[in-house]
Every structure is written in structure tokens, then in C-alpha cells.
C-alpha positions as CSV (number, residue, x, y, z in Angstrom):
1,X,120.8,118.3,53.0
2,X,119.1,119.9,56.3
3,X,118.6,123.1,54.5
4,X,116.9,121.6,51.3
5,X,114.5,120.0,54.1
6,X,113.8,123.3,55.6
7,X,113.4,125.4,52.5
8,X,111.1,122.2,51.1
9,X,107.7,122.7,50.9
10,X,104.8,119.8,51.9
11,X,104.6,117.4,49.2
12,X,107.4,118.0,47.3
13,X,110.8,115.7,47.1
14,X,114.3,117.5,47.6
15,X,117.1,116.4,45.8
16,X,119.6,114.5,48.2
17,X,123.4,114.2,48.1
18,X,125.1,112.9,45.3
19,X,124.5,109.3,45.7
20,X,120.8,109.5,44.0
21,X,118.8,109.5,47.2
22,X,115.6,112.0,47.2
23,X,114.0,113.9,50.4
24,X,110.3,113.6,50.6
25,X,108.9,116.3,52.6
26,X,105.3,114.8,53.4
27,X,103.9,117.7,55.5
28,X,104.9,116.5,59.3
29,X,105.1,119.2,61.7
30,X,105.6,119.2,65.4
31,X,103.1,119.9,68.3
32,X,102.7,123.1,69.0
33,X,100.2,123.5,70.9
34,X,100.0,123.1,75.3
35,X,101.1,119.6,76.5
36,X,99.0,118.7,79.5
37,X,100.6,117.3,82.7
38,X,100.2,114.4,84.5
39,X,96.7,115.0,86.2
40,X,95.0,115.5,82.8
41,X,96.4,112.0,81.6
42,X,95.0,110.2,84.9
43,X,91.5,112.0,84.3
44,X,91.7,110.9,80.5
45,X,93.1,107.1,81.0
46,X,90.3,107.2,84.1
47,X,87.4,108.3,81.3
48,X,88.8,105.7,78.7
49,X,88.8,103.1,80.6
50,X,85.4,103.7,82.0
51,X,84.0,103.7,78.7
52,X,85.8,100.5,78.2
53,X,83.7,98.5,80.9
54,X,80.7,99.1,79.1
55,X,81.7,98.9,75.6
56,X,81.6,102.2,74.4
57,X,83.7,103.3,71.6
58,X,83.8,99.0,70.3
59,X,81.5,97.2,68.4
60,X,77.7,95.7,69.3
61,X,78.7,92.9,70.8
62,X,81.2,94.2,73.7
63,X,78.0,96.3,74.5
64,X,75.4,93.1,75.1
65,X,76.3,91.9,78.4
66,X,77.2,95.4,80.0
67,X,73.5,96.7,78.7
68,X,72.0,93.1,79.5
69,X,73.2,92.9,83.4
70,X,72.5,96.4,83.7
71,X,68.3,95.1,82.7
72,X,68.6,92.3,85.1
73,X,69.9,94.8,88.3
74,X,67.1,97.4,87.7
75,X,64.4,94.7,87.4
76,X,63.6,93.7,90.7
77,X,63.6,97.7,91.3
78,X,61.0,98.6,88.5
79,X,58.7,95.6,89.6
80,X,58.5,97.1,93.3
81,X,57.3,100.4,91.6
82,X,54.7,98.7,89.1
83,X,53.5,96.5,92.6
84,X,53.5,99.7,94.6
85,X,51.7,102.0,91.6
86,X,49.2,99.2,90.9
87,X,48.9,98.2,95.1
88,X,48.9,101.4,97.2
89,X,48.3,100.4,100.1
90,X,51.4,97.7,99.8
91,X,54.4,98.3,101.5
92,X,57.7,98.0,98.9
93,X,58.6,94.1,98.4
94,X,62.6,95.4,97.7
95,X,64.7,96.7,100.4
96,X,67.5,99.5,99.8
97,X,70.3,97.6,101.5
98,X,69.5,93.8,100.9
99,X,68.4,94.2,97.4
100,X,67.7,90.8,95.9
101,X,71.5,88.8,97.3
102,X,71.3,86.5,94.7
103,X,70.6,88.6,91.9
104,X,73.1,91.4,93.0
105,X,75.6,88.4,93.2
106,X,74.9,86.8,90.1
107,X,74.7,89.8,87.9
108,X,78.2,91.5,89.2
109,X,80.2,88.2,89.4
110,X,79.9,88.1,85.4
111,X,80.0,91.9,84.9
112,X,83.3,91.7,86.9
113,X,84.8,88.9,85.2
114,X,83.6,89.7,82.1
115,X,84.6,93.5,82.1
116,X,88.1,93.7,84.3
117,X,89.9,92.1,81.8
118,X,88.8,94.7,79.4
119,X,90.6,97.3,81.2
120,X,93.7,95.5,81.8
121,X,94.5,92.3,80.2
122,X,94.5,94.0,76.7
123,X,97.1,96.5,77.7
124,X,99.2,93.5,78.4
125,X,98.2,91.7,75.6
126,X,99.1,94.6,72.9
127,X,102.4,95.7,75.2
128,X,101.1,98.9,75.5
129,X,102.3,100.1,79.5
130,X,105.4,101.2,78.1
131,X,103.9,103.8,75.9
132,X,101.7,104.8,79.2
133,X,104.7,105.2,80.9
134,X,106.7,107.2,78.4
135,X,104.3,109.6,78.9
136,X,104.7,111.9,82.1
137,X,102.9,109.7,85.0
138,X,104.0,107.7,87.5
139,X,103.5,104.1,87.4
140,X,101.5,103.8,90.5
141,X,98.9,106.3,88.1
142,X,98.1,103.5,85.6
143,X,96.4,101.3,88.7
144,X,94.7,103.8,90.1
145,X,93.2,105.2,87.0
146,X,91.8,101.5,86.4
147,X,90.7,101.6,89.7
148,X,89.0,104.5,89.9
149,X,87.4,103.8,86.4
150,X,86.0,100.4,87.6
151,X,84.7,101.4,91.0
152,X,82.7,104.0,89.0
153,X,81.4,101.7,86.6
154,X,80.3,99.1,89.2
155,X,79.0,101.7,91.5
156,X,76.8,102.5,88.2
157,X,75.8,99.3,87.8
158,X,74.6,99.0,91.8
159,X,73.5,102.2,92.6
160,X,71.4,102.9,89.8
161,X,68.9,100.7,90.4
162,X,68.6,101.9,94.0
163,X,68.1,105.4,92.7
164,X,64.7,104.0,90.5
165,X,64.0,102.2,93.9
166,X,64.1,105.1,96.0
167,X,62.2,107.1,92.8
168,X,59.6,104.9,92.8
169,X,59.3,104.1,96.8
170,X,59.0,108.2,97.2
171,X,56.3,109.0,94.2
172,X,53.7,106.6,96.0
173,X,54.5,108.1,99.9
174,X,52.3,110.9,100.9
175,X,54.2,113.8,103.5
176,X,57.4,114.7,104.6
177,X,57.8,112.2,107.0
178,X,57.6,109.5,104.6
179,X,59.5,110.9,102.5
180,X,62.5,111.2,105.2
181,X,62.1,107.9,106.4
182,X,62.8,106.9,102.7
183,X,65.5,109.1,102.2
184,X,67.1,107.7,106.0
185,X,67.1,104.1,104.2
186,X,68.2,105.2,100.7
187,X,71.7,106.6,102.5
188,X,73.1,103.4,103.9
189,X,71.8,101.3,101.1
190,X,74.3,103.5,99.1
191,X,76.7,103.1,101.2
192,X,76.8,99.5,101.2
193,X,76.7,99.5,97.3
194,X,79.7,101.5,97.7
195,X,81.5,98.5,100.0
196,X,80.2,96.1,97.1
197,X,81.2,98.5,94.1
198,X,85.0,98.9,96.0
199,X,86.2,95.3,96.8
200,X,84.9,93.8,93.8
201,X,86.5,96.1,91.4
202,X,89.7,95.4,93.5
203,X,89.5,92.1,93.3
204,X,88.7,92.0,90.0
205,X,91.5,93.7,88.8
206,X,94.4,92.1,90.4
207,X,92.9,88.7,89.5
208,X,92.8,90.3,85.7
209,X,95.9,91.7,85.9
210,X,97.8,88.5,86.3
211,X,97.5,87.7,82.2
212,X,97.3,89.4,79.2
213,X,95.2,86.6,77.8
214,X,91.6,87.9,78.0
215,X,90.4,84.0,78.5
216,X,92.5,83.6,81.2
217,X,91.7,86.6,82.6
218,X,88.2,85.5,82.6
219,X,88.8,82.2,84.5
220,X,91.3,83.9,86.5
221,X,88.4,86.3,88.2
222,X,84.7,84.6,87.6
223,X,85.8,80.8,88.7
224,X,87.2,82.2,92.4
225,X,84.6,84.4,92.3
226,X,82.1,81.4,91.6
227,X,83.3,78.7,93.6
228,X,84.2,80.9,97.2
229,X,80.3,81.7,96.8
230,X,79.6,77.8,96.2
231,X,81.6,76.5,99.1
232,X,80.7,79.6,101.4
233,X,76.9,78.6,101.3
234,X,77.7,74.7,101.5
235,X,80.1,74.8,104.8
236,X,77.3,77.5,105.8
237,X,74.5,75.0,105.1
238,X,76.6,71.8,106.3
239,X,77.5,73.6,109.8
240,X,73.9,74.9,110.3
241,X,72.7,70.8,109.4
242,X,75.7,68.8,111.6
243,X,75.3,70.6,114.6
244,X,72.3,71.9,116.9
245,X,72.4,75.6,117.6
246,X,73.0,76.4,121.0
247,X,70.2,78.3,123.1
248,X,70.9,81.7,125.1
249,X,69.5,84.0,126.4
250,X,69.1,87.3,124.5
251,X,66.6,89.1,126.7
252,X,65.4,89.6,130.6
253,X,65.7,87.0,132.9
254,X,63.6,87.3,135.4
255,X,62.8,85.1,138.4
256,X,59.4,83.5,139.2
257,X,59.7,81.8,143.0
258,X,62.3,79.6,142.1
259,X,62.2,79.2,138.5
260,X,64.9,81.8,136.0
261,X,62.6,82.5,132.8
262,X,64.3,84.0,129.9
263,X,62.1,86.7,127.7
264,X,63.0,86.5,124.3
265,X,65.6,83.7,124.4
266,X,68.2,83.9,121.5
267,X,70.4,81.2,119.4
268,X,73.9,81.3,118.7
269,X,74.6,79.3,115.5
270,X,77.4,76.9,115.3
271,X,81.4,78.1,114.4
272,X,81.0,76.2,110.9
273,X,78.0,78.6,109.8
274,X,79.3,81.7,111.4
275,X,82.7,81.9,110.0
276,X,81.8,80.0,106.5
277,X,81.0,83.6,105.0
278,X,84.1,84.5,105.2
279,X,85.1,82.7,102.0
280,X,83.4,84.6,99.9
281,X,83.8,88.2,98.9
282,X,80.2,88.2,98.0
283,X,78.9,86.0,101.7
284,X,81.7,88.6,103.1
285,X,80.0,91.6,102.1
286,X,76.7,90.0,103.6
287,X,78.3,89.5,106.5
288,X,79.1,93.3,106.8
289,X,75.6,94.2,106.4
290,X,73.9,91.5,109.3
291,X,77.4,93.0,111.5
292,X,75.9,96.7,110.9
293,X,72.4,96.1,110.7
294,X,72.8,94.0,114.2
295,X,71.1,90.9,113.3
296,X,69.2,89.7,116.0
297,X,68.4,85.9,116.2
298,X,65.8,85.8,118.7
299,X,63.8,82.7,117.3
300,X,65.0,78.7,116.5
301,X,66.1,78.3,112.5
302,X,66.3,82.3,112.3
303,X,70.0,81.6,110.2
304,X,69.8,83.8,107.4
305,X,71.8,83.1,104.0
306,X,75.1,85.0,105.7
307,X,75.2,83.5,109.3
308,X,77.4,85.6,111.6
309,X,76.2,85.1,115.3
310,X,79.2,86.4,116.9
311,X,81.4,87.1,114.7
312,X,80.7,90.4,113.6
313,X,83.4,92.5,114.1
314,X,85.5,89.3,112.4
315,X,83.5,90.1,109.1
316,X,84.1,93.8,109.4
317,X,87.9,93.5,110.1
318,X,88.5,91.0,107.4
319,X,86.6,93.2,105.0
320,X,89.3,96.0,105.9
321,X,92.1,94.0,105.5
322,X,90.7,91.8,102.3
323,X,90.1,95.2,100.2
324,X,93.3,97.0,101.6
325,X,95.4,93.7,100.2
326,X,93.8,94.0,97.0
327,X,94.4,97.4,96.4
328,X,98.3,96.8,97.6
329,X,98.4,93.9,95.8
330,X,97.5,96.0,92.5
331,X,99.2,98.8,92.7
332,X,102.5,96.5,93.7
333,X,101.8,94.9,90.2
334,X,102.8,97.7,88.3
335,X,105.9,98.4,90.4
336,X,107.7,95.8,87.6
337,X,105.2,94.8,84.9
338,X,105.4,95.9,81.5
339,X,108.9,97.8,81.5
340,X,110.4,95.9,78.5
């Protein structure tokens, strides 16, 4: 019977053994050709799946929201160019590292909730991780391929709309020195879009990875997303309301006969407004930026959106710690998941 198989020719049939049965040879052959390793596989699983987070290679429809957020984040950057192209003599109305909070929030809360689950939920769903892991990788490569896909895509989504910024603050400067002052503010705006594009796409994918069910997955990443940013700003608001900030002195002090005069007195805001931040990824990340930009509250009411007072180097460490978890926490997850 093996030699009739052999000797039979694509699309012919083979007469079998003597109970009736026929062969059908229907042209299978074997792969002949180099088998990539391991590294190839994390590069193409890396390139799938960031095609995946914006819809390419699926219908219209998974593409509306990717292409629609993607508008709203380089809006507020083409409307600083139009102002400063129609209004030379304007400064820019759009800063490189504080680039419109709320929209910046809004617009990657739902591309996160809405897109993580694309990446990893429907793996689950279909039962594919153990044909991934039939295949010569290690399990921690699945994660970080995901990872690594999803960073890129959100660092896409933030950092593009920098770069216009940055094009269209440096077309209406005149001389190098502008020009390098621009360029000096464009590096640690990407920077920080970096800190954004890395703890959201961790965040977002443990939370996703928790179900295969893509509704779920959904609710499992946009309503903590949501709510930490609702409760943040309340407690933030309540503690700035319920208690008076304290005065200090953040300048000289010098002496006139007997009287101490402080130059440039400051304000430390209450506990309740400084730490409430903290709740939110998205508060947290503000948080970060006040703690490097060295926020300086020299005047009554100056509590900005993210209150820190002293409590920088809390926001900083817990921003370590919070993205280091989340990337543990993930890459644990596929220690046991999926092997049946």
C-alpha cells in the first residue's frame, strides 16, 4: 500500500488492499523550503498583531474607531498650525507635553479598551495559544509580542500628533534658535507619550487578557479605566473644597525691623488633593509630569487638574511599580493559560 502511494501521481486514486478501499493521492507535499526560528515568529506575531489594533487585514467597520480617534488626537495639533499660519505673531495655543489632558484621556481610554481585546481575547476565544505554542517559542514570547505590538500602536496614536505639532510649530519660527528651542520641548513631550503609550498598553492587556469574551474584555478595561479617572478628579475636587490650603513660604524671607516678610509665599494643598491622583493611571501619569516639570504653586487656588504638592516622588515611584506589576502580571498569565 505505501509503495502504490509513492509511485501515485497527484490526482489519481491507487487501488488499496483487498477489502475495496481506494488511495486518493490529492497532490500534498511537505515543506521544503527553510523553517524560520523563534525570533522570526516574535517579529511576525509582533507585525500581526499590530495590524490588528487598527483593523487592518478585517472589514470597514473594525477600521472606524481606530481611524476616528486617530482624527480627534491630531485635531487640537492641526488647529495650533492653522492659528499660528493665519496669526504669526501668536505664540502656539498647544503644548508638546500637556497636550489637551482631557482629550489625550478620552481618546486612548476607548482606543485601549476598544483595541486590547483585539489582540488577545480572540486568541482565547478561538483556542488558538496552543497552536502558538506548538510552534518553536517560548510562552513568555506570546506576551511580549502583544506587548510590544500595542505599545507601538499607542505610541502611533500619541506621538503622531506631536510630530504635526512640532511640524507646524517649526515652519512658522524664523532661525536656529527657535528652531532649537522647539526641538528642546518636542524631546520630553515624546518622552512622556512614551510613559502614556507604555502603562496603558500594559494595563490594557492584562485587564483583556482575563476573558476570551470580547464584551467582557471591553468592560473589563474601559469601566476601571473610566471610573479611577471619575473618582480621581472628585476626591481631588472634594479635598481641594473641604479643607483650606495651607500657606508657606516658597521664597526669601527676609526681615524688615522686626517684621519676617515672605517673597513669593507658596501653598501646599491638602493630603486628599495630593494623593487623589494616584487612582488613576491617567491623573497618575499627570502626576508624573507636574513631579518632572517641578510645579510650582506660588499663588492661592494655583491646584491644577493633577494636584501633587509634595508628593512627587510618591507619583514617580508608584508609576514604577504600577507599570512593572502590569507587565509581571501579563507575562505571569501565560505561565498556565491556554495549555489544554
Amino acid at each position: 500500500m505505501a509503495a502504490d502511494t509513492e509511485s501515485a501521481q497527484p490526482g489519481q486514486t491507487t487501488p488499496a488492499a483487498a477489502d475495496g478501499g481506494v488511495i486518493h493521492n490529492i497532490g500534498y507535499r511537505r515543506y521544503a523550503d527553510a523553517r524560520l526560528g523563534r525570533g522570526s515568529i516574535f517579529l511576525a506575531l509582533t507585525w500581526h498583531s499590530l495590524r490588528a489594533a487598527f483593523g487592518l487585514g478585517r472589514g470597514a467597520k473594525a477600521k472606524i474607531f481606530p481611524v476616528l480617534l486617530f482624527v480627534i488626537m491630531c485635531l487640537p495639533a492641526v488647529v495650533n498650525a492653522v492659528s499660528l499660519a493665519t496669526n504669526p505673531g501668536q505664540g502656539a495655543i498647544v503644548s508638546y507635553d500637556d497636550y489637551i489632558p482631557s482629550i489625550r484621556a478620552v481618546a486612548m481610554l476607548i482606543f485601549v479598551a476598544l483595541e486590547a481585546p483585539n489582540l488577545v481575547s480572540t486568541d482565547l476565544r478561538n483556542h488558538m495559544l496552543p497552536l502558538y505554542f506548538a510552534r518553536p517559542i517560548r510562552r513568555i514570547d506570546y506576551p511580549l509580542a502583544k506587548l510590544v505590538a500595542f505599545v507601538i500602536a499607542c505610541l502611533l496614536m500619541i506621538e503622531i500628533p506631536l510630530v504635526i505639532l512640532y511640524v507646524g510649530n517649526v515652519t512658522q519660527v524664523h532661525g536656529a534658535h527657535a528652531v532649537w528651542e522647539q526641538t528642546l520641548q518636542f524631546g520630553p513631550g515624546l518622552l512622556y507619550g512614551a510613559a502614556w503609550a507604555l502603562l496603558l498598553a500594559s494595563i490594557g492587556l492584562l485587564l483583556a487578557s482575563l476573558t476570551g469574551k470580547r464584551v467582557f474584555a471591553i468592560c473589563a478595561v474601559g469601566i476601571p479605566l473610566f471610573f479611577s479617572y471619575i473618582v480621581a478628579h472628585t476626591l481631588s475636587h472634594v479635598g481641594q473644597q473641604a479643607f483650606r490650603a495651607v500657606p508657606v513660604c516658597a521664597g526669601r524671607v527676609v526681615r524688615n525691623g522686626g517684621q519676617v516678610i515672605c517673597l513669593h509665599p507658596g501653598f501646599h494643598p491638602p493630603a486628599l488633593a495630593s494623593l487623589a491622583g494616584l487612582i488613576s493611571p491617567f491623573t497618575l501619569l499627570g502626576g508624573v509630569l507636574r513631579w518632572l516639570a517641578a510645579p510650582n504653586y506660588t499663588e492661592a487656588g494655583n491646584l491644577q487638574a493633577t494636584v501633587i504638592g509634595q508628593y512627587g516622588d510618591i507619583y514617580g515611584l508608584v508609576f514604577v511599580l504600577l507599570t512593572a506589576v502590569a507587565i509581571g502580571a501579563l507575562l505571569l498569565r501565560y505561565r498556565k493559560v491556554g495549555v489544554a
